[in-house]
mmJSON file of the N, C-alpha and C atoms, coordinates in Angstrom:
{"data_MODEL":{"atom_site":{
"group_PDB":["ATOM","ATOM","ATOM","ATOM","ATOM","ATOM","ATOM","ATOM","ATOM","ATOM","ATOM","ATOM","ATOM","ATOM","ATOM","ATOM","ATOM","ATOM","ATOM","ATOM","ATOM","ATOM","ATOM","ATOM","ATOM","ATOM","ATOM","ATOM","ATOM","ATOM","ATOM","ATOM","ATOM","ATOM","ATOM","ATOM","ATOM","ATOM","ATOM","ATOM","ATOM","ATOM","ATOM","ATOM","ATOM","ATOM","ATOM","ATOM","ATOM","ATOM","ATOM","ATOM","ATOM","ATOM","ATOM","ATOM","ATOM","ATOM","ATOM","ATOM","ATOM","ATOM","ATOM","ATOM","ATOM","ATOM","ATOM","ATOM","ATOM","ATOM","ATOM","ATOM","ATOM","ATOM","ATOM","ATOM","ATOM","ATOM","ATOM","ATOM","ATOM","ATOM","ATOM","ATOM","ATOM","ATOM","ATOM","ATOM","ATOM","ATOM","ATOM","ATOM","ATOM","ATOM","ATOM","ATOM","ATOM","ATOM","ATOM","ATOM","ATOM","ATOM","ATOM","ATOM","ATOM","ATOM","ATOM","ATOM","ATOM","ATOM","ATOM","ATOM","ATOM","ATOM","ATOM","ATOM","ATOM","ATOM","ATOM","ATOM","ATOM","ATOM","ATOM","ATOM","ATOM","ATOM","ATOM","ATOM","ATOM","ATOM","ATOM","ATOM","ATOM","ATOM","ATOM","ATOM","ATOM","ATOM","ATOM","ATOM","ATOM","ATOM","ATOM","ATOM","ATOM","ATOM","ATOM","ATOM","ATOM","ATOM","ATOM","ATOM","ATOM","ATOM","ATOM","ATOM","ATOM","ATOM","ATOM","ATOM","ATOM","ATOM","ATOM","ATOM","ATOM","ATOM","ATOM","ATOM","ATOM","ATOM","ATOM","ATOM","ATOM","ATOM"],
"id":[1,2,3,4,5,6,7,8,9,10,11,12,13,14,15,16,17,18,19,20,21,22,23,24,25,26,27,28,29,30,31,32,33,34,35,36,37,38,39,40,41,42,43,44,45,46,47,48,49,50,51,52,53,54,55,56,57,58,59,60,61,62,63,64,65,66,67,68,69,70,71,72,73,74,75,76,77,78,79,80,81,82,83,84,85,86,87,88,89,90,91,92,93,94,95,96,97,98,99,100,101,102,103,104,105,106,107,108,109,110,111,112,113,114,115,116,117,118,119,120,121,122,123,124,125,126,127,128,129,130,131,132,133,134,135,136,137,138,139,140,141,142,143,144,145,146,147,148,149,150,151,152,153,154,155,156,157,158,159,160,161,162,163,164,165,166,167,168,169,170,171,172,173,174],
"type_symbol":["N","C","C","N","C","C","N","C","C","N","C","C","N","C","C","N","C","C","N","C","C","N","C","C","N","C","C","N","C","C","N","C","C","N","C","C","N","C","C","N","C","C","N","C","C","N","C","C","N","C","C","N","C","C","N","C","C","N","C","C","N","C","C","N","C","C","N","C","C","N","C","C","N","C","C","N","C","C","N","C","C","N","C","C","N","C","C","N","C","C","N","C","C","N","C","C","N","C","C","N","C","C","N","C","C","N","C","C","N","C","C","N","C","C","N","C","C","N","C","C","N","C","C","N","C","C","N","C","C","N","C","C","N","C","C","N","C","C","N","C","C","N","C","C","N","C","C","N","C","C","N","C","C","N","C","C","N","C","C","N","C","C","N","C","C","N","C","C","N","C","C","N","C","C"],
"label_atom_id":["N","CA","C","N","CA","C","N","CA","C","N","CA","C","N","CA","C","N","CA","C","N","CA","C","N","CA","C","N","CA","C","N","CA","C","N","CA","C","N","CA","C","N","CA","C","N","CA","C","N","CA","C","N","CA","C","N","CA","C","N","CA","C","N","CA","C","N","CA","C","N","CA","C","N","CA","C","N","CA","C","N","CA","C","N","CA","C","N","CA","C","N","CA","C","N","CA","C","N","CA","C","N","CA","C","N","CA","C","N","CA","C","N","CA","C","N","CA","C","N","CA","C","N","CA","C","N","CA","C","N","CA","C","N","CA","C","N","CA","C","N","CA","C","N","CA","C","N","CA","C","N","CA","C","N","CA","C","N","CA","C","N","CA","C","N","CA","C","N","CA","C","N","CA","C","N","CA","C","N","CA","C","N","CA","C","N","CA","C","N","CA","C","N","CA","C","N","CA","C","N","CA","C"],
"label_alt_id":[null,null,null,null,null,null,null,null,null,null,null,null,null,null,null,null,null,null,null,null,null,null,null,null,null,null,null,null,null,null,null,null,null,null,null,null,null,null,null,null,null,null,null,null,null,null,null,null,null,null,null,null,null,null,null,null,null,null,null,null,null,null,null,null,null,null,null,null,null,null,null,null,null,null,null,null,null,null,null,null,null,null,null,null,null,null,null,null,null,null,null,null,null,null,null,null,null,null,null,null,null,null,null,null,null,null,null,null,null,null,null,null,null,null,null,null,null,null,null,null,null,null,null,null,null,null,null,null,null,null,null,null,null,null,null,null,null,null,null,null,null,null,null,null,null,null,null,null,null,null,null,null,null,null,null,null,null,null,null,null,null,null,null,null,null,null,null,null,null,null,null,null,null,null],
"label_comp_id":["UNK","UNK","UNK","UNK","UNK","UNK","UNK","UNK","UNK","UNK","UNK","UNK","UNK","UNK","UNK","UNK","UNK","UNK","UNK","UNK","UNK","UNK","UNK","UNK","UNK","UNK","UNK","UNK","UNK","UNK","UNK","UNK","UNK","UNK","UNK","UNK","UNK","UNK","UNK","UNK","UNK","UNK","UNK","UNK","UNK","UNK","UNK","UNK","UNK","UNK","UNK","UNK","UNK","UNK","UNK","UNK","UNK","UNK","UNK","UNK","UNK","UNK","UNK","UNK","UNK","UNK","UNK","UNK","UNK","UNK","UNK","UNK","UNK","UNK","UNK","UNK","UNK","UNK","UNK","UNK","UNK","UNK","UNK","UNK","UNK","UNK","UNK","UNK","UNK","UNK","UNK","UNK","UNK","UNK","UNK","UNK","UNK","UNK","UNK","UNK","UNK","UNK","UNK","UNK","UNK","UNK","UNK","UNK","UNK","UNK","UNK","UNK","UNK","UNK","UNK","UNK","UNK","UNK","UNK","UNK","UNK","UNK","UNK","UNK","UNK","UNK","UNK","UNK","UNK","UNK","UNK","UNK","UNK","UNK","UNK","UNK","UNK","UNK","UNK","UNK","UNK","UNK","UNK","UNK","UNK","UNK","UNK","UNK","UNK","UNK","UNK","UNK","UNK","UNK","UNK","UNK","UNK","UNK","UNK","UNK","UNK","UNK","UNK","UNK","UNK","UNK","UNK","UNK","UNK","UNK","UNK","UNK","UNK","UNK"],
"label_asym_id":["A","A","A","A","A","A","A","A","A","A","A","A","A","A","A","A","A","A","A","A","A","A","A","A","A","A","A","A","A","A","A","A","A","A","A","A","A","A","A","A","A","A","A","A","A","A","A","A","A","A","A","A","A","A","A","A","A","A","A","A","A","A","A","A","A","A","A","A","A","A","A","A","A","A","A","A","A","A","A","A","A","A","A","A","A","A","A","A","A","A","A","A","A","A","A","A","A","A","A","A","A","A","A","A","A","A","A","A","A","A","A","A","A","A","A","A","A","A","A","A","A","A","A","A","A","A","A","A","A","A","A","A","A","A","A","A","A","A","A","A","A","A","A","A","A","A","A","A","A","A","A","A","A","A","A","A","A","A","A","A","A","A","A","A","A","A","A","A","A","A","A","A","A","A"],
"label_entity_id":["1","1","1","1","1","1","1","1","1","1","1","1","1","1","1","1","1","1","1","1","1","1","1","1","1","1","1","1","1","1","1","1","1","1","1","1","1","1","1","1","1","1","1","1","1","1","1","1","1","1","1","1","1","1","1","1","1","1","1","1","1","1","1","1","1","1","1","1","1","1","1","1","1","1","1","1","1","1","1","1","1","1","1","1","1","1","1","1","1","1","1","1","1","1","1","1","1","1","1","1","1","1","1","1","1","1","1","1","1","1","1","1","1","1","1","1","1","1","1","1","1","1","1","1","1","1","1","1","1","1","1","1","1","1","1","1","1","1","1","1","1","1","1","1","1","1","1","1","1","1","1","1","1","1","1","1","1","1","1","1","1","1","1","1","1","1","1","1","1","1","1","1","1","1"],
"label_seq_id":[1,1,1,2,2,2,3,3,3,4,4,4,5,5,5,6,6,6,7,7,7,8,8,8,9,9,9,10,10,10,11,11,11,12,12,12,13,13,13,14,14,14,15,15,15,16,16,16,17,17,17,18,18,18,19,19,19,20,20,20,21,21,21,22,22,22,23,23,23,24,24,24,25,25,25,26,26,26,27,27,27,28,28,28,29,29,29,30,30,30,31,31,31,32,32,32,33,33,33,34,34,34,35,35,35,36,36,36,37,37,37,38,38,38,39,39,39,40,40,40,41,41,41,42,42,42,43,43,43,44,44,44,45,45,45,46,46,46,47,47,47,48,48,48,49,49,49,50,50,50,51,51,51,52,52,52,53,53,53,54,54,54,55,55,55,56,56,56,57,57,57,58,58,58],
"pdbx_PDB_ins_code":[null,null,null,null,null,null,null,null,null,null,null,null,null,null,null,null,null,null,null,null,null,null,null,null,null,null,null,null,null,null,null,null,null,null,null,null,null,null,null,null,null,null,null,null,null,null,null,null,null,null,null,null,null,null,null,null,null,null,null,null,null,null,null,null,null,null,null,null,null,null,null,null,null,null,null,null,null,null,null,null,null,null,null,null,null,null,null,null,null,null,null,null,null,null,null,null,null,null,null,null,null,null,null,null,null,null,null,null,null,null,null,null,null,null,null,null,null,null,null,null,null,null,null,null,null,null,null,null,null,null,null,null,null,null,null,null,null,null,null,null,null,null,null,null,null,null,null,null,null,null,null,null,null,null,null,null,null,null,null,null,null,null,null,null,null,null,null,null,null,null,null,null,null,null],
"Cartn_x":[69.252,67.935,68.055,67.144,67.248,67.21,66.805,66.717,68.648,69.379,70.718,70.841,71.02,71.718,71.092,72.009,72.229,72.441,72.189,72.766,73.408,74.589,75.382,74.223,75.332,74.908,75.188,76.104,75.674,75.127,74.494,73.433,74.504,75.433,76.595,75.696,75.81,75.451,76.307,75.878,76.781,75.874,76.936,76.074,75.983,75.077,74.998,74.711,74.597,74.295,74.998,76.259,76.88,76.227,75.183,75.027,75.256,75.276,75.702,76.769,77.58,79.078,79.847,81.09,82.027,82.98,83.879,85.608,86.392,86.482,86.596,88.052,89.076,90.623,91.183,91.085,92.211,93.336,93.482,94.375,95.686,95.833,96.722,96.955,95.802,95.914,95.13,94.586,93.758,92.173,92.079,89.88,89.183,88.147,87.294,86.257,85.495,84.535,83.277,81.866,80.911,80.078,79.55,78.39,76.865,76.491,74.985,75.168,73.99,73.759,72.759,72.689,71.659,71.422,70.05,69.605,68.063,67.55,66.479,66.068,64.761,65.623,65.135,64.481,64.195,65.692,66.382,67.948,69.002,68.704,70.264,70.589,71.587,72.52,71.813,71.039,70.91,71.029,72.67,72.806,72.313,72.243,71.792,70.834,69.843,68.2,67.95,68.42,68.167,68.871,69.984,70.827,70.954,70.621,70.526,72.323,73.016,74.166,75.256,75.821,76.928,78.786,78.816,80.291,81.263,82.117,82.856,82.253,81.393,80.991,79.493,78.647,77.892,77.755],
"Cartn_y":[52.739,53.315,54.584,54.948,56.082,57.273,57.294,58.445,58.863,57.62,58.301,58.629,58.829,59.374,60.672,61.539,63.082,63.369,64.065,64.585,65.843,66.49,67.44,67.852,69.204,70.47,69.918,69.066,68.433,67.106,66.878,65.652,64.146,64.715,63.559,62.72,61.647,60.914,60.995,61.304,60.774,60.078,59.246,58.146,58.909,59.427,60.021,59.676,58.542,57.654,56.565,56.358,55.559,55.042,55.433,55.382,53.859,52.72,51.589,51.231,51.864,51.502,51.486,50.344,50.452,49.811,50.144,49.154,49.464,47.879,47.957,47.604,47.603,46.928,46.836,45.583,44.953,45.498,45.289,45.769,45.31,44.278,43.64,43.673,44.69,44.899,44.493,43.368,42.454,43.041,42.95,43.283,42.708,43.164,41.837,41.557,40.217,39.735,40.309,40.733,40.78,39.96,39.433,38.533,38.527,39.821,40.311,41.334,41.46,42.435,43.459,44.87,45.477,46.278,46.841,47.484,47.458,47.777,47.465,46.669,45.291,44.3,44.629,44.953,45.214,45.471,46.346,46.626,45.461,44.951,43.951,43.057,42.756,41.759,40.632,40.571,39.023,37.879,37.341,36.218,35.774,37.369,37.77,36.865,37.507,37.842,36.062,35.358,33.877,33.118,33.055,32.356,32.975,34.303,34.952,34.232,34.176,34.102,35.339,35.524,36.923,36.516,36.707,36.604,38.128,38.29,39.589,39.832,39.306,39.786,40.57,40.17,40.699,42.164],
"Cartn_z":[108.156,107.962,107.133,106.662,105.515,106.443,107.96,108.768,108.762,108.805,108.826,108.004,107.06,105.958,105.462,105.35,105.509,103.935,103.267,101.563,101.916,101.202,101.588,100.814,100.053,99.118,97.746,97.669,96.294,96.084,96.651,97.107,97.427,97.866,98.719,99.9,99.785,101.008,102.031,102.971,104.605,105.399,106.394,107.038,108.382,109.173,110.359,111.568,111.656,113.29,113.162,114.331,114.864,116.561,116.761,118.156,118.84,117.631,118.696,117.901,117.196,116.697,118.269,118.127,119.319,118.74,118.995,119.266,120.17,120.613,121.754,121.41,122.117,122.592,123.885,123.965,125.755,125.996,126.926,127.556,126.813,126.088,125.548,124.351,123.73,122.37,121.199,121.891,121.027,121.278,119.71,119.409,120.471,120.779,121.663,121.03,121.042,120.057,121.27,120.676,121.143,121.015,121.796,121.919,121.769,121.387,121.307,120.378,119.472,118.323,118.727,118.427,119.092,117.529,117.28,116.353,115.856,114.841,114.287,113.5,113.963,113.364,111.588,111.319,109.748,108.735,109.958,109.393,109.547,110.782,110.996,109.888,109.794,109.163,108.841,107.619,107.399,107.747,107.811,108.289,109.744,110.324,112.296,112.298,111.534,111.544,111.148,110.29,109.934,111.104,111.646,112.57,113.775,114.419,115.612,116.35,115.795,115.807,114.769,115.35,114.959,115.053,113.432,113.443,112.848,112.097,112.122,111.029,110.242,108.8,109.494,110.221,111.115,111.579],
"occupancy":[1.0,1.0,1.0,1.0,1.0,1.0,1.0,1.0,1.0,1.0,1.0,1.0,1.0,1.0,1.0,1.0,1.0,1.0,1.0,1.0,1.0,1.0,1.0,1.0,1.0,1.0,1.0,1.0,1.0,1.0,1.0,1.0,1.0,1.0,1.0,1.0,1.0,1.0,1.0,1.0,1.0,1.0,1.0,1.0,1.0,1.0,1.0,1.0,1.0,1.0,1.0,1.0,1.0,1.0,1.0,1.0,1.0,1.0,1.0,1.0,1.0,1.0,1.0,1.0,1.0,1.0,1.0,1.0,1.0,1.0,1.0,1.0,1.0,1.0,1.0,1.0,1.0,1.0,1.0,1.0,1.0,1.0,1.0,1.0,1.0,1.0,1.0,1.0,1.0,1.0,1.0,1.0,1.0,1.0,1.0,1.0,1.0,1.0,1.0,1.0,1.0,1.0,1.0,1.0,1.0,1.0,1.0,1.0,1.0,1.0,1.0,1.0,1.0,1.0,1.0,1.0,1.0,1.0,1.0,1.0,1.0,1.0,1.0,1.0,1.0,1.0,1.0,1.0,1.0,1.0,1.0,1.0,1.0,1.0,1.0,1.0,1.0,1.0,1.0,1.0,1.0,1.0,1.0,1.0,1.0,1.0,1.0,1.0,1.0,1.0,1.0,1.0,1.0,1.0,1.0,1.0,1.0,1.0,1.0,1.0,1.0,1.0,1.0,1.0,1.0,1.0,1.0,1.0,1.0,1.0,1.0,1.0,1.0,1.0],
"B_iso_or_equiv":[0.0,0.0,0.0,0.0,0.0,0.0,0.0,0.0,0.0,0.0,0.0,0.0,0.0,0.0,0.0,0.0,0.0,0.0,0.0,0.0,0.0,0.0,0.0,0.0,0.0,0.0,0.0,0.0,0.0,0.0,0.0,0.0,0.0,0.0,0.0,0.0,0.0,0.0,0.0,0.0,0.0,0.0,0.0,0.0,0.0,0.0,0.0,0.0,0.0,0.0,0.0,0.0,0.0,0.0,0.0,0.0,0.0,0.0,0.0,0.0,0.0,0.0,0.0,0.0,0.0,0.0,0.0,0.0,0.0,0.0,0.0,0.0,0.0,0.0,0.0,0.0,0.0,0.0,0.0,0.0,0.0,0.0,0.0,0.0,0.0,0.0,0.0,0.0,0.0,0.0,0.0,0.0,0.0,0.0,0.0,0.0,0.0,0.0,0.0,0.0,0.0,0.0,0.0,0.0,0.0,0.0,0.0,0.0,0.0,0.0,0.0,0.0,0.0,0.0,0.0,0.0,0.0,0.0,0.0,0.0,0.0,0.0,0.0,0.0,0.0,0.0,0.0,0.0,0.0,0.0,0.0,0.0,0.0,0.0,0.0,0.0,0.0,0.0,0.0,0.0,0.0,0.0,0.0,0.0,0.0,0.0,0.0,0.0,0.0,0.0,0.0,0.0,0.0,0.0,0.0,0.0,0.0,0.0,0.0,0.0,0.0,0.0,0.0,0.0,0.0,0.0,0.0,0.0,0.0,0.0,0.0,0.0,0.0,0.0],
"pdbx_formal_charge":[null,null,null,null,null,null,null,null,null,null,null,null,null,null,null,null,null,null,null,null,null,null,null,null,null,null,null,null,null,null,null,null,null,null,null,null,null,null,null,null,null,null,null,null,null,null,null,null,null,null,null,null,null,null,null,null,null,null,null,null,null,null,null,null,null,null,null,null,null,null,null,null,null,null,null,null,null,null,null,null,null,null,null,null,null,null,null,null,null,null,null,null,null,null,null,null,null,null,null,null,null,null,null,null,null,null,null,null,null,null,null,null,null,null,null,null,null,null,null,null,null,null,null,null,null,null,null,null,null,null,null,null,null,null,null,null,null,null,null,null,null,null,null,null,null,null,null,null,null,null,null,null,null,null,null,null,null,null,null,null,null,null,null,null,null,null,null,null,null,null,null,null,null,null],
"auth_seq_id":[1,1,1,2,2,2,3,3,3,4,4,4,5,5,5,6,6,6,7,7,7,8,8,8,9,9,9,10,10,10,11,11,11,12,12,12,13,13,13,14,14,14,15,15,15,16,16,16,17,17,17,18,18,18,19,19,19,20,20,20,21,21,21,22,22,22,23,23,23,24,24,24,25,25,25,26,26,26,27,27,27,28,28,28,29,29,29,30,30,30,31,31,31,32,32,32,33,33,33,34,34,34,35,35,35,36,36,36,37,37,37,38,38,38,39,39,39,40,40,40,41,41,41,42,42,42,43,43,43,44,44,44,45,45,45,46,46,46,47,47,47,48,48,48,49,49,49,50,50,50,51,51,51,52,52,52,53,53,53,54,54,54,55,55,55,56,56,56,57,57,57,58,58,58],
"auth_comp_id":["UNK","UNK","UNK","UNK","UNK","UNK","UNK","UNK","UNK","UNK","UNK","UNK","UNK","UNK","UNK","UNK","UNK","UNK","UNK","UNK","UNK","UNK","UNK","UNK","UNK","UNK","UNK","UNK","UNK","UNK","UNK","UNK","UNK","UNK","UNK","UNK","UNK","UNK","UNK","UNK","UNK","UNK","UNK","UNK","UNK","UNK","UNK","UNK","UNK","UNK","UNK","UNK","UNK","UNK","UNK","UNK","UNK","UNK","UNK","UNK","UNK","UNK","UNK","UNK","UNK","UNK","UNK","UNK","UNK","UNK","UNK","UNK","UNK","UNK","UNK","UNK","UNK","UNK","UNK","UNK","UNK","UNK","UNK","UNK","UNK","UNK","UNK","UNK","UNK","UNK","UNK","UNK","UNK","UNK","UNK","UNK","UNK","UNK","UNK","UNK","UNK","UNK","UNK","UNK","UNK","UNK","UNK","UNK","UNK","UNK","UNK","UNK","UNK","UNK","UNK","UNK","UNK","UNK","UNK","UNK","UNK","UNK","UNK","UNK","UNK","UNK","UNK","UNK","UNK","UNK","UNK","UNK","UNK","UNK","UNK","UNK","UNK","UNK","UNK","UNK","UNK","UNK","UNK","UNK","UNK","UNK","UNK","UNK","UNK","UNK","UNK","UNK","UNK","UNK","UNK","UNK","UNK","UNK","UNK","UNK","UNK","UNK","UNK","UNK","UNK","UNK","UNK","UNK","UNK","UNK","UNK","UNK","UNK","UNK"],
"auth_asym_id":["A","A","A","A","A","A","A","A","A","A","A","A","A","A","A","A","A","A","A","A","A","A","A","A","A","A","A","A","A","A","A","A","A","A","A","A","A","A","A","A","A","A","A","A","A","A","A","A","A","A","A","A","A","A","A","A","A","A","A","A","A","A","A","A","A","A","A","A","A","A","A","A","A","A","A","A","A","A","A","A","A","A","A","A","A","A","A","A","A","A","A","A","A","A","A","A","A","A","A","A","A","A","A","A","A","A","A","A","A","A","A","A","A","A","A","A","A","A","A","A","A","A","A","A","A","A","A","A","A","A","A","A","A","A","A","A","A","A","A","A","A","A","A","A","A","A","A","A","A","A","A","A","A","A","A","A","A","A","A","A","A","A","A","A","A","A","A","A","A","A","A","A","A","A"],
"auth_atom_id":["N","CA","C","N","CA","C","N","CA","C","N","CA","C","N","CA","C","N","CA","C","N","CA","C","N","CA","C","N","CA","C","N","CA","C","N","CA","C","N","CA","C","N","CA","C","N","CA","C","N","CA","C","N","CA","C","N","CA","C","N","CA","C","N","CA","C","N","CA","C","N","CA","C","N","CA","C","N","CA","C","N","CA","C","N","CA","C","N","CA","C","N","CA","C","N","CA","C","N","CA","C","N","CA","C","N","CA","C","N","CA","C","N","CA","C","N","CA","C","N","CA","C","N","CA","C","N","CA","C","N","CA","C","N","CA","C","N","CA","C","N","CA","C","N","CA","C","N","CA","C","N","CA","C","N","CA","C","N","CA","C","N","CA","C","N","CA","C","N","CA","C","N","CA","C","N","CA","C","N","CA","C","N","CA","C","N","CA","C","N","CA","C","N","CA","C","N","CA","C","N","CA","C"],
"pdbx_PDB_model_num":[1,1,1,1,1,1,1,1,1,1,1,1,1,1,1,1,1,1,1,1,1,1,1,1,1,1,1,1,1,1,1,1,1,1,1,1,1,1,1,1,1,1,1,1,1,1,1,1,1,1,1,1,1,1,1,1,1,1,1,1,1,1,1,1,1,1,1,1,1,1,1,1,1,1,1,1,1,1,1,1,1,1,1,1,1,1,1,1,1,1,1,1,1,1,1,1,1,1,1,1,1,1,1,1,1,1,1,1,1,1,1,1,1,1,1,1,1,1,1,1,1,1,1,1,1,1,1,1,1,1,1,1,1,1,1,1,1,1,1,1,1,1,1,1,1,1,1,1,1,1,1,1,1,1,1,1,1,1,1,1,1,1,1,1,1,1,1,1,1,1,1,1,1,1]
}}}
């Protein structure tokens, strides 16, 4: 959303909200896949928003 993004002092973009970023790792080391997408849907992932299915490109 354009609310994240912050411009420094020389009009640099930064991205400023991670609030539903996560990574997760087991106990064993290995990524874990998530099963549900959370966000706004105007923003989510394309392929989400047509197939309401989520893979790592997601």
């Amino acid at each position: 959303k354009s609310n994240n993004i912050l411009l420094g002092p020389e009009f640099e973009a930064h991205v400023a909200d991670f609030g539903l970023a996560k990574f997760m790792i087991e106990d064993n080391g290995a990524s874990e896949c998530m099963s549900s997408i959370a966000g706004s849907y105007g923003y989510i992932a394309p392929e989400y928003a047509y197939t309401l299915r989520i893979d790592e490109k997601s």
